[in-house]
PDB file of N, H, CA, C and O in Angstrom:
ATOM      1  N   UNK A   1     123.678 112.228  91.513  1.00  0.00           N
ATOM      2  CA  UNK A   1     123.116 111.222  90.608  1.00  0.00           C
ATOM      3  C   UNK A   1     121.895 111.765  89.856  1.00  0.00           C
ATOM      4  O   UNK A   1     121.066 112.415  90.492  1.00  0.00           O
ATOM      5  N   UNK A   2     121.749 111.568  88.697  1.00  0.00           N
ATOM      6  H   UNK A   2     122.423 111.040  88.181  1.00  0.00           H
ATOM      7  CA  UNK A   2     120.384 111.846  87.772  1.00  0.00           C
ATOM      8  C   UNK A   2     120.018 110.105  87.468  1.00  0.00           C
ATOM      9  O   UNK A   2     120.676 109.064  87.460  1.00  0.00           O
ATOM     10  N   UNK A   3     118.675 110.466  87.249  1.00  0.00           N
ATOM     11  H   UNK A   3     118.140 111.311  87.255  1.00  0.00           H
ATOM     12  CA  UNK A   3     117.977 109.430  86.604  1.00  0.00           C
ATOM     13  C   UNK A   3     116.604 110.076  86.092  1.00  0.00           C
ATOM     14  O   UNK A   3     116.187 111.232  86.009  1.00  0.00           O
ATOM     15  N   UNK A   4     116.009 108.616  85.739  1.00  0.00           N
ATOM     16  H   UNK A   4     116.347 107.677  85.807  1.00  0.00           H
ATOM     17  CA  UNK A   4     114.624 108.926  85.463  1.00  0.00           C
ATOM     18  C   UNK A   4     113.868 107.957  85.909  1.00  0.00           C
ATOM     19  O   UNK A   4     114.154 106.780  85.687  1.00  0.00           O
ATOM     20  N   UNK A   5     112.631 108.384  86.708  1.00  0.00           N
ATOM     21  H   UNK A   5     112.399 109.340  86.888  1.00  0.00           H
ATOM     22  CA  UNK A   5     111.699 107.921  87.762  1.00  0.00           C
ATOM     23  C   UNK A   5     110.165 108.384  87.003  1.00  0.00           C
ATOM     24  O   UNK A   5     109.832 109.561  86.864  1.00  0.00           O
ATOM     25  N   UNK A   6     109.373 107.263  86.577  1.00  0.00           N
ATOM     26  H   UNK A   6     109.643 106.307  86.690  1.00  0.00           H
ATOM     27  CA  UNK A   6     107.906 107.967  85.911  1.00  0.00           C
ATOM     28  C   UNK A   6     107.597 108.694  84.804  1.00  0.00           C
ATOM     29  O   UNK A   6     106.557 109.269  84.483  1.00  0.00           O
ATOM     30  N   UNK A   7     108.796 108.569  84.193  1.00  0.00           N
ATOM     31  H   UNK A   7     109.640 108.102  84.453  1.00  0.00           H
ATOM     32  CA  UNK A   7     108.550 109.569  83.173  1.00  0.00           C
ATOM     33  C   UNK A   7     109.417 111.259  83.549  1.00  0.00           C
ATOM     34  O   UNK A   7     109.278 112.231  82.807  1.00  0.00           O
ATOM     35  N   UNK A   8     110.049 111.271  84.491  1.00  0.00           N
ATOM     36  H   UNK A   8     110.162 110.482  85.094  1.00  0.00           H
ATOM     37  CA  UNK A   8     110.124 112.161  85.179  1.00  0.00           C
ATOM     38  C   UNK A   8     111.719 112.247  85.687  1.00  0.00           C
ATOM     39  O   UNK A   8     112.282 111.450  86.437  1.00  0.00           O
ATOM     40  N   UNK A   9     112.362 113.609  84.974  1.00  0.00           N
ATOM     41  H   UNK A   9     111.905 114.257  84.365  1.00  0.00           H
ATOM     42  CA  UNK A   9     113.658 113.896  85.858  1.00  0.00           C
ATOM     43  C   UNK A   9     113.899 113.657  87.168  1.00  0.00           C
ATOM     44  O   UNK A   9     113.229 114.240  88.020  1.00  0.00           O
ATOM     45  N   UNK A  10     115.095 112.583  87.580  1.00  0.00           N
ATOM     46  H   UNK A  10     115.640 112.110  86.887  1.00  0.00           H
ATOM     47  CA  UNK A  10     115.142 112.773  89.372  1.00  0.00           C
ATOM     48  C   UNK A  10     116.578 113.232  89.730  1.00  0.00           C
ATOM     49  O   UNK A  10     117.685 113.071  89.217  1.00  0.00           O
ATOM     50  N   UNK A  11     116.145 113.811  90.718  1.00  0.00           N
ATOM     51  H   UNK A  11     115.246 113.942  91.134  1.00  0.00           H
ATOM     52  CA  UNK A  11     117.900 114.109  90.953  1.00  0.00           C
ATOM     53  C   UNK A  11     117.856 114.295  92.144  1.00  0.00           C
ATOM     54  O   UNK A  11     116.929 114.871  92.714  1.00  0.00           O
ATOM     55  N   UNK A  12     118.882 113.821  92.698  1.00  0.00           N
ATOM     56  H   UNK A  12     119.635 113.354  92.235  1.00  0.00           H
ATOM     57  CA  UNK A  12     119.224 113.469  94.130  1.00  0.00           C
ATOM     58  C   UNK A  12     120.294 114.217  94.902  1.00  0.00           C
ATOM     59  O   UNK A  12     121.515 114.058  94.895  1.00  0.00           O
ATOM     60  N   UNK A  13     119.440 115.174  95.649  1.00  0.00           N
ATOM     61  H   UNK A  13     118.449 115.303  95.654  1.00  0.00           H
ATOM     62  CA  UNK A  13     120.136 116.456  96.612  1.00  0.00           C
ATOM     63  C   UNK A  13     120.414 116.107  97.349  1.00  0.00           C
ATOM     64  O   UNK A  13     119.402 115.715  97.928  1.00  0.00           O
ATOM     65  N   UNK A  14     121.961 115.719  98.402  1.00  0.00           N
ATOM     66  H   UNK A  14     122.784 116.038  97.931  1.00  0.00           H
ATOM     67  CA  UNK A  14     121.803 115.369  99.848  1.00  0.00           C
ATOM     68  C   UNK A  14     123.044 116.756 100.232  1.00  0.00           C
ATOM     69  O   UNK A  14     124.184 117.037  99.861  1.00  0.00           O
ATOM     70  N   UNK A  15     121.927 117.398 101.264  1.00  0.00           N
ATOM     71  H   UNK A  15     121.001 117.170 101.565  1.00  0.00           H
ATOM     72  CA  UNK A  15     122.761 118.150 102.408  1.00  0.00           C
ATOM     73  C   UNK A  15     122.669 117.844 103.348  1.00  0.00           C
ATOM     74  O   UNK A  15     121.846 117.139 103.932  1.00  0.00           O
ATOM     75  N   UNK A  16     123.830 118.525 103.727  1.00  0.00           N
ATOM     76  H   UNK A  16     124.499 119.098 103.253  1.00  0.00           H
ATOM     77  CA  UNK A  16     124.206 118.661 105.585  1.00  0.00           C
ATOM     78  C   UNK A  16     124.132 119.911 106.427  1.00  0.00           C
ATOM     79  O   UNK A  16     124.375 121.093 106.184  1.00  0.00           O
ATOM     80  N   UNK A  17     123.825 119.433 107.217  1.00  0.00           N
ATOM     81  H   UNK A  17     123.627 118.473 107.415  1.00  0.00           H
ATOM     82  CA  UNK A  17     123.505 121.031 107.921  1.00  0.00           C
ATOM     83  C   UNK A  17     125.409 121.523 108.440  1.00  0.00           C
ATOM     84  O   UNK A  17     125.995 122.422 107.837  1.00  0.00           O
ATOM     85  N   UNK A  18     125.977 120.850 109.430  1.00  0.00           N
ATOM     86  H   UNK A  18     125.501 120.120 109.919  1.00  0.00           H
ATOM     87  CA  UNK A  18     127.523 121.370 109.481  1.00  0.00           C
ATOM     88  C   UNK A  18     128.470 120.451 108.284  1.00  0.00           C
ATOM     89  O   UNK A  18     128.160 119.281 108.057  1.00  0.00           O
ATOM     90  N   UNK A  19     128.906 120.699 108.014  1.00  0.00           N
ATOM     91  H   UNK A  19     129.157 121.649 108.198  1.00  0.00           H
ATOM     92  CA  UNK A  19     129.923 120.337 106.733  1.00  0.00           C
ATOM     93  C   UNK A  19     131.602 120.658 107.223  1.00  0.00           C
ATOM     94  O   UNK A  19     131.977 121.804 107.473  1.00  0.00           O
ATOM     95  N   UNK A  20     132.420 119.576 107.300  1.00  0.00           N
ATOM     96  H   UNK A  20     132.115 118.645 107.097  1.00  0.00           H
ATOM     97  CA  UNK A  20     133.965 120.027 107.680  1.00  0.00           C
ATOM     98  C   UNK A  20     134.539 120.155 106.255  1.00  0.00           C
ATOM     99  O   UNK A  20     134.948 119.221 105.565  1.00  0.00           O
ATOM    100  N   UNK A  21     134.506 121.426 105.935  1.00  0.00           N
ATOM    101  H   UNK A  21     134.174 122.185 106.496  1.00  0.00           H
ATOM    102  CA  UNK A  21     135.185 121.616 104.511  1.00  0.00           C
ATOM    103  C   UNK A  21     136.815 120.679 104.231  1.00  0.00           C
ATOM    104  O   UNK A  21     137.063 120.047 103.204  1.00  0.00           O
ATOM    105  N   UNK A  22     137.614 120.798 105.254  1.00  0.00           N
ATOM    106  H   UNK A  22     137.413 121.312 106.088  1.00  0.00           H
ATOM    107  CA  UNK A  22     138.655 119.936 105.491  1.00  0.00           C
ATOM    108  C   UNK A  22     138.318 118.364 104.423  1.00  0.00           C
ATOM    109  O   UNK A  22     138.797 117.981 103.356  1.00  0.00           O
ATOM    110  N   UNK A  23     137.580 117.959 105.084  1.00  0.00           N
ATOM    111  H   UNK A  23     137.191 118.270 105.951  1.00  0.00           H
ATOM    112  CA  UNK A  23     138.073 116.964 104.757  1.00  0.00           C
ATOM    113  C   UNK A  23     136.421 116.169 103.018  1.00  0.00           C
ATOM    114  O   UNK A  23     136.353 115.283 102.166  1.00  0.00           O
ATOM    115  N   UNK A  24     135.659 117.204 103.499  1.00  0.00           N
ATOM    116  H   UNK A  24     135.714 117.924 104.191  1.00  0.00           H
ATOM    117  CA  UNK A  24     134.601 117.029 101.785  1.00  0.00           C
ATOM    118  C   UNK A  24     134.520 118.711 101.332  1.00  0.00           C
ATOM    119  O   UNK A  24     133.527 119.432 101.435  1.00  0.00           O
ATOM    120  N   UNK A  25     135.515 118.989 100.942  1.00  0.00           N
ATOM    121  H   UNK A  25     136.321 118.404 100.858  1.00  0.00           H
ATOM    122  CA  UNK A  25     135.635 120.160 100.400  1.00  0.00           C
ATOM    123  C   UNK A  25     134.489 120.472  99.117  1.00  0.00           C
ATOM    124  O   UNK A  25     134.337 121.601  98.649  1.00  0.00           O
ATOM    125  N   UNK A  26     133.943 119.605  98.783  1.00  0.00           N
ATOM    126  H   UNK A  26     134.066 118.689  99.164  1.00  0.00           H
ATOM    127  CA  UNK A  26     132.705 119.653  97.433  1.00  0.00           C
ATOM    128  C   UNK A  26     131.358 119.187  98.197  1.00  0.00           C
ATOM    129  O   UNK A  26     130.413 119.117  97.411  1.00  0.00           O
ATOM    130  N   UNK A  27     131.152 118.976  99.036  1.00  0.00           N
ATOM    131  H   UNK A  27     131.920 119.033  99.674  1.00  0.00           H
ATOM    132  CA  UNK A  27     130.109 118.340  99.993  1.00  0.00           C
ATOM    133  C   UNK A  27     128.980 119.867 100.425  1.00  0.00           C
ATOM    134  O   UNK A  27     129.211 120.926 101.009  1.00  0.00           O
ATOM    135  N   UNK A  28     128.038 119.415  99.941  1.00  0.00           N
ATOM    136  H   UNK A  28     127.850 118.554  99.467  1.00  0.00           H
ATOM    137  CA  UNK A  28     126.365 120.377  99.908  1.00  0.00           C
ATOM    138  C   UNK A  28     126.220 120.453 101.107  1.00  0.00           C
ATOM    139  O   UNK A  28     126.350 119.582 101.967  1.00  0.00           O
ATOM    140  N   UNK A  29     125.901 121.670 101.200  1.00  0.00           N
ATOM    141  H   UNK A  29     125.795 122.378 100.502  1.00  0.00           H
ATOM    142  CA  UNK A  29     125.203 122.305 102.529  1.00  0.00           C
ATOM    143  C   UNK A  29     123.600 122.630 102.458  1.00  0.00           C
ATOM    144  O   UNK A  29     123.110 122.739 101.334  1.00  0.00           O
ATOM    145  N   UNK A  30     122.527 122.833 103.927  1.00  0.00           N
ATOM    146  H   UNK A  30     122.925 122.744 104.840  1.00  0.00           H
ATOM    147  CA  UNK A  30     121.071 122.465 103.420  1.00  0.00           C
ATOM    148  C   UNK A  30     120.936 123.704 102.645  1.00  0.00           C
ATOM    149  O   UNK A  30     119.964 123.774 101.894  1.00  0.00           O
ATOM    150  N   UNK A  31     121.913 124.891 102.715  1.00  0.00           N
ATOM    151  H   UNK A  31     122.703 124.834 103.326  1.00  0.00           H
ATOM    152  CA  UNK A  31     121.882 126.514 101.935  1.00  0.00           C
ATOM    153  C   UNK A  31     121.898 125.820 100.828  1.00  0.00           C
ATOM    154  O   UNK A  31     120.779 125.728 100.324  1.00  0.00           O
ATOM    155  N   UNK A  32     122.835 125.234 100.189  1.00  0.00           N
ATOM    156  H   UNK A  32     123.744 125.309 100.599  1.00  0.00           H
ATOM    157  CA  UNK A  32     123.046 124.519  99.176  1.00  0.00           C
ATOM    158  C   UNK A  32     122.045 124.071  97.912  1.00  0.00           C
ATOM    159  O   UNK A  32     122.050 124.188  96.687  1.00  0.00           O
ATOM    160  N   UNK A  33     121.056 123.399  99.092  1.00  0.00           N
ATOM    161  H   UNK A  33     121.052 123.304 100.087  1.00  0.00           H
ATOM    162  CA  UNK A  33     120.730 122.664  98.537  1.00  0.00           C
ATOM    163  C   UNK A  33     119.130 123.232  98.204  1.00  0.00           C
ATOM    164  O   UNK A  33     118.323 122.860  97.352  1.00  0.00           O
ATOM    165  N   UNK A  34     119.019 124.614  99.571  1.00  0.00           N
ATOM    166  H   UNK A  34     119.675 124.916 100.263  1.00  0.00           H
ATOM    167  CA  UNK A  34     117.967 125.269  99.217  1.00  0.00           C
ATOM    168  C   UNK A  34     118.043 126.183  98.077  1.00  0.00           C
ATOM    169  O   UNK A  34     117.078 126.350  97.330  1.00  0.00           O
ATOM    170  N   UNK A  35     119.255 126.828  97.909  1.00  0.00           N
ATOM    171  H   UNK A  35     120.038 126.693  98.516  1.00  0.00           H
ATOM    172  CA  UNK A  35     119.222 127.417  96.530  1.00  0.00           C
ATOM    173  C   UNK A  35     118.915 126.810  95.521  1.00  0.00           C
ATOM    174  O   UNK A  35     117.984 127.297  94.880  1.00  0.00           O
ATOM    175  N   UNK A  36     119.459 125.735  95.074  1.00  0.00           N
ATOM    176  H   UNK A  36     120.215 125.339  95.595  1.00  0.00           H
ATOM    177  CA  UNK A  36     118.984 124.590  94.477  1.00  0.00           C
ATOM    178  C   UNK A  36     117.622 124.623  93.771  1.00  0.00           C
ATOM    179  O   UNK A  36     117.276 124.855  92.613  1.00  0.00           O
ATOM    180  N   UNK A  37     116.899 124.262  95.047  1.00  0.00           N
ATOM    181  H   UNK A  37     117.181 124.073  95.988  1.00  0.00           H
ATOM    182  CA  UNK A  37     115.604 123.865  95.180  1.00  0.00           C
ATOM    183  C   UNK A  37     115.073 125.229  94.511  1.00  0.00           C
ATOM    184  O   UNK A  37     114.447 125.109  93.457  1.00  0.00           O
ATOM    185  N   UNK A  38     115.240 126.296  94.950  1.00  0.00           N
ATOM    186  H   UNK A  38     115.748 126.393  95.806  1.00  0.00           H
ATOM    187  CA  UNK A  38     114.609 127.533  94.988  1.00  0.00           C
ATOM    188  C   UNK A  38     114.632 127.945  93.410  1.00  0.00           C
ATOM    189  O   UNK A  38     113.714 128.592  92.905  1.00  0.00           O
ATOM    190  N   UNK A  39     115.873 127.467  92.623  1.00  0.00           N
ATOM    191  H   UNK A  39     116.619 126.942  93.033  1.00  0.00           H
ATOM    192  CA  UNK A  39     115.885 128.063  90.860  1.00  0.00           C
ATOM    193  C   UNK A  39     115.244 127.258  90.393  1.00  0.00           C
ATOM    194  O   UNK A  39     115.189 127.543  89.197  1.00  0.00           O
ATOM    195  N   UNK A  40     114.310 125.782  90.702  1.00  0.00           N
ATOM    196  H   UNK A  40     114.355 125.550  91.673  1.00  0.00           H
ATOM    197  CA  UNK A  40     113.959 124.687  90.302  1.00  0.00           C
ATOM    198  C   UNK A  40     112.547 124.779  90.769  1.00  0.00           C
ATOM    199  O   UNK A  40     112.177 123.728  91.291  1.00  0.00           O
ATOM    200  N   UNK A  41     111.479 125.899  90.732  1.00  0.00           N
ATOM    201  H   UNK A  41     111.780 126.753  90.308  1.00  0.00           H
ATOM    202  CA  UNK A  41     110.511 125.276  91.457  1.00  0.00           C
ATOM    203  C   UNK A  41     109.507 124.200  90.639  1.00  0.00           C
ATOM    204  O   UNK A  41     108.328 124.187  90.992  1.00  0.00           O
ATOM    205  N   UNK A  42     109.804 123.572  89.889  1.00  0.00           N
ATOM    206  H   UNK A  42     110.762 123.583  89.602  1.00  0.00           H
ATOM    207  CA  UNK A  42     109.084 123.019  88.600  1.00  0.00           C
ATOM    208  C   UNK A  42     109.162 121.416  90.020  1.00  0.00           C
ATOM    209  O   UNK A  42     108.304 120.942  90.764  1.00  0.00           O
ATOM    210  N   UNK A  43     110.371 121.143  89.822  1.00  0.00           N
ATOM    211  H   UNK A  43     111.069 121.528  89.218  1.00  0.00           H
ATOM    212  CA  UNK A  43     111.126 119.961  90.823  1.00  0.00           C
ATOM    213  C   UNK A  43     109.970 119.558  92.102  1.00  0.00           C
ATOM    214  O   UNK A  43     109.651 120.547  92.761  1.00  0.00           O
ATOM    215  N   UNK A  44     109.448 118.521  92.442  1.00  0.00           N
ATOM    216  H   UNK A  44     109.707 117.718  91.906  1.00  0.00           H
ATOM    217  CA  UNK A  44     109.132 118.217  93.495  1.00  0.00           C
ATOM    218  C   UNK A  44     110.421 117.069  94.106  1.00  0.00           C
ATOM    219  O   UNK A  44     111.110 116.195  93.581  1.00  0.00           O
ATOM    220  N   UNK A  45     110.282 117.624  95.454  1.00  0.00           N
ATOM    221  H   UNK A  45     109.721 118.335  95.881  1.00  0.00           H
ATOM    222  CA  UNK A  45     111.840 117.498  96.024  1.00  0.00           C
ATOM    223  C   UNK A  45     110.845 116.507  97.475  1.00  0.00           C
ATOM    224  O   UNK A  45     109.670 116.463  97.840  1.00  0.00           O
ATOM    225  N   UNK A  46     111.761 116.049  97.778  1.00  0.00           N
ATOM    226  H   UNK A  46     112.715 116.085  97.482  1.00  0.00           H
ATOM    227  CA  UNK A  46     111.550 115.401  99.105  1.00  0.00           C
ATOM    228  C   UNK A  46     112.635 115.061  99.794  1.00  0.00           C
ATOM    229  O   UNK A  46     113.179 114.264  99.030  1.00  0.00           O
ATOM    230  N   UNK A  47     113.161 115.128 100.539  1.00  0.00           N
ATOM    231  H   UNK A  47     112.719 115.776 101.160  1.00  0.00           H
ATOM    232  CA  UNK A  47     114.379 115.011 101.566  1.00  0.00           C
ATOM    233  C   UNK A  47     114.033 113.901 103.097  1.00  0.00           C
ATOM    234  O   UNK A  47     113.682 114.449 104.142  1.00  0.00           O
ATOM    235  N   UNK A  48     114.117 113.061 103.058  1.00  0.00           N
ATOM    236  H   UNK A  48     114.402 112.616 102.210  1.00  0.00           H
ATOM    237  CA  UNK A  48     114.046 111.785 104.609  1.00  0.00           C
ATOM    238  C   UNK A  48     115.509 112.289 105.022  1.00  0.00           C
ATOM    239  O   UNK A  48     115.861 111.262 105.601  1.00  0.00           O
ATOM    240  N   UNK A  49     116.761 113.269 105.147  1.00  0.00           N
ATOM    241  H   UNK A  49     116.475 114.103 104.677  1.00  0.00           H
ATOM    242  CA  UNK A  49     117.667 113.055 105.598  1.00  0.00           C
ATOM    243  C   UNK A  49     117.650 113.949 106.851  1.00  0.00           C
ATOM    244  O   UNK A  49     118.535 113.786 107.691  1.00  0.00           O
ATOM    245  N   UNK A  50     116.738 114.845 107.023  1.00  0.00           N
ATOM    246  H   UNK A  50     116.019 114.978 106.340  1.00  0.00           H
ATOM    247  CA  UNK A  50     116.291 116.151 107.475  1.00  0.00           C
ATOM    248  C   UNK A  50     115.422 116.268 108.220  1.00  0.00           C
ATOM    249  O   UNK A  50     114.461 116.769 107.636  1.00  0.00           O
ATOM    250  N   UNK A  51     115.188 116.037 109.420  1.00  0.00           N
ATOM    251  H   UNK A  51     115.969 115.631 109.895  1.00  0.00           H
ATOM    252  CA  UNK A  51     114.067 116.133 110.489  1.00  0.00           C
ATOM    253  C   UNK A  51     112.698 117.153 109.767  1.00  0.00           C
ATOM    254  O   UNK A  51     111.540 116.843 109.486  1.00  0.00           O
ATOM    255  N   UNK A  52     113.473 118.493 109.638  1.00  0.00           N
ATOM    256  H   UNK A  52     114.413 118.745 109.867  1.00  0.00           H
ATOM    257  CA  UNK A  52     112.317 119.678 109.380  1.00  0.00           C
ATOM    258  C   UNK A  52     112.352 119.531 108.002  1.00  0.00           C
ATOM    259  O   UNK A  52     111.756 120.446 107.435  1.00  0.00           O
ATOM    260  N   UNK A  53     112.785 118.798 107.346  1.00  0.00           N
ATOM    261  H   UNK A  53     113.270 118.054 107.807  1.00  0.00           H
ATOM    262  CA  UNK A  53     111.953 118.667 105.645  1.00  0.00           C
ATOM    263  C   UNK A  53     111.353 117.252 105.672  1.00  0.00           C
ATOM    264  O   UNK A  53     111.215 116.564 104.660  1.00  0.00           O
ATOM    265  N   UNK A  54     111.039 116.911 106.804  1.00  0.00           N
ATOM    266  H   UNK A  54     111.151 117.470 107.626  1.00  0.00           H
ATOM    267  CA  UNK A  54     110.002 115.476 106.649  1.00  0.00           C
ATOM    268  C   UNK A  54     108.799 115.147 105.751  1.00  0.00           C
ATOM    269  O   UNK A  54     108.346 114.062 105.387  1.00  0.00           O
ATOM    270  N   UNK A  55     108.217 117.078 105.372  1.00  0.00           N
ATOM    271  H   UNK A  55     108.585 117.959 105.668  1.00  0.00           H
ATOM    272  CA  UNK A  55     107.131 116.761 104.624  1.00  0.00           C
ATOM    273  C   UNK A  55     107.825 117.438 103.131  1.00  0.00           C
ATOM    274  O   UNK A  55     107.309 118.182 102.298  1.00  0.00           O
ATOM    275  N   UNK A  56     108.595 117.101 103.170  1.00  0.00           N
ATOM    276  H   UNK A  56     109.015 116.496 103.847  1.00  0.00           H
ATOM    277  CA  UNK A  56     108.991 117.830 101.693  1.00  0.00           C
ATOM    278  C   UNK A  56     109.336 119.181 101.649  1.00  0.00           C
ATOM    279  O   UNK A  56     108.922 120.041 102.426  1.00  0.00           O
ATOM    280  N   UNK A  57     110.372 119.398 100.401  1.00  0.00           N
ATOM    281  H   UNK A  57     110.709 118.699  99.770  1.00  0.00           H
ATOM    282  CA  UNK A  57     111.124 121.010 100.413  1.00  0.00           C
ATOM    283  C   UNK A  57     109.936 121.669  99.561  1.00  0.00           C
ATOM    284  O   UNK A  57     109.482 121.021  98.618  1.00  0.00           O
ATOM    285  N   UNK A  58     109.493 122.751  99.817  1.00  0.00           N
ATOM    286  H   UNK A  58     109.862 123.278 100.583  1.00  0.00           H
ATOM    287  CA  UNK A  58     108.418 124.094  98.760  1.00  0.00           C
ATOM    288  C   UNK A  58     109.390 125.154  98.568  1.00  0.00           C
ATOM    289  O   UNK A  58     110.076 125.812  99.350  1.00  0.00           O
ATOM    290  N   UNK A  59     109.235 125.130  97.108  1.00  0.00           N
ATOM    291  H   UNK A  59     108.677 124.595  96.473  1.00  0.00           H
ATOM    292  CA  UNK A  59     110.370 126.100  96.435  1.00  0.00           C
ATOM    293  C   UNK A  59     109.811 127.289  96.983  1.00  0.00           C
ATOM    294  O   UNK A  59     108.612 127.463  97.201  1.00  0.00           O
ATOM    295  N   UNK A  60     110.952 128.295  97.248  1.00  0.00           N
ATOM    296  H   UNK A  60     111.926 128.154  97.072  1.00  0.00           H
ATOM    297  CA  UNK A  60     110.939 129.507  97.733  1.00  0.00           C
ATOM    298  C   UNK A  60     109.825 129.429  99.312  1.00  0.00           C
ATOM    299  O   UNK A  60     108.889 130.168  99.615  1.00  0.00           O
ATOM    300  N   UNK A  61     110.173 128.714  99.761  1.00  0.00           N
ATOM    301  H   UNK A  61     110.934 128.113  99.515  1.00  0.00           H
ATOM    302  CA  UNK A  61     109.455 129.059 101.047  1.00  0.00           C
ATOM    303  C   UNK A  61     110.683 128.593 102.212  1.00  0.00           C
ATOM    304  O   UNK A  61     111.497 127.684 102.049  1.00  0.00           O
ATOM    305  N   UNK A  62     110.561 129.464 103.383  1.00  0.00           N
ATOM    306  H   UNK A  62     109.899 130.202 103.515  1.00  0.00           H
ATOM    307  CA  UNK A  62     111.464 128.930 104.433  1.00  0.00           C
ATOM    308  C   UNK A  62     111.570 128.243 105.088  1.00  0.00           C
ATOM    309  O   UNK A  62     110.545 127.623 105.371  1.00  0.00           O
ATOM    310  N   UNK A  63     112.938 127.833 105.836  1.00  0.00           N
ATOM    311  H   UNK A  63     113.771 128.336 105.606  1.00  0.00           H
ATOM    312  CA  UNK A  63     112.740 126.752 106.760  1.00  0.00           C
ATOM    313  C   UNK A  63     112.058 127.208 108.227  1.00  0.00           C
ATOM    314  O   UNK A  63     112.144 128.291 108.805  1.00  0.00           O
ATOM    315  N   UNK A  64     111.401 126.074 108.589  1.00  0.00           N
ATOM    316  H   UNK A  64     111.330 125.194 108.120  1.00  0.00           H
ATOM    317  CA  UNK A  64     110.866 127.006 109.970  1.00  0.00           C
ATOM    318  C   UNK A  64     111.367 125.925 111.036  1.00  0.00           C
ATOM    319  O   UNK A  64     111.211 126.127 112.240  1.00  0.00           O
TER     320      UNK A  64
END
């Protein structure tokens, strides 16, 4: 989904950490979604779906 929030591009990343290709063969993975993140560092990103991105994704930095 895109929208606009504030004046401001939003776009809405949801990954999964295991993914059964079977049956969501187009379905984002958190690799996914970190590449993503990573060509975009302009983007402030926030993720609630994700224990360890509770405080938000930082482009080009790792997961720990």
């Amino acid at each position: 989904p895109f929208g606009v929030f504030m004046s401001g591009e939003v776009k809405i990343l949801h990954g999964r950490e295991e993914i059964d290709r079977t049956f969501y063969p187009e379905a984002c993975s958190t690799d996914d979604v970190r590449r993503i993140v990573n060509e975009h560092p302009g983007m402030r990103i926030w993720s609630p779906r994700s224990k360890r991105w509770s405080e938000g994704v930082v482009p080009n930095k790792e997961l720990t």
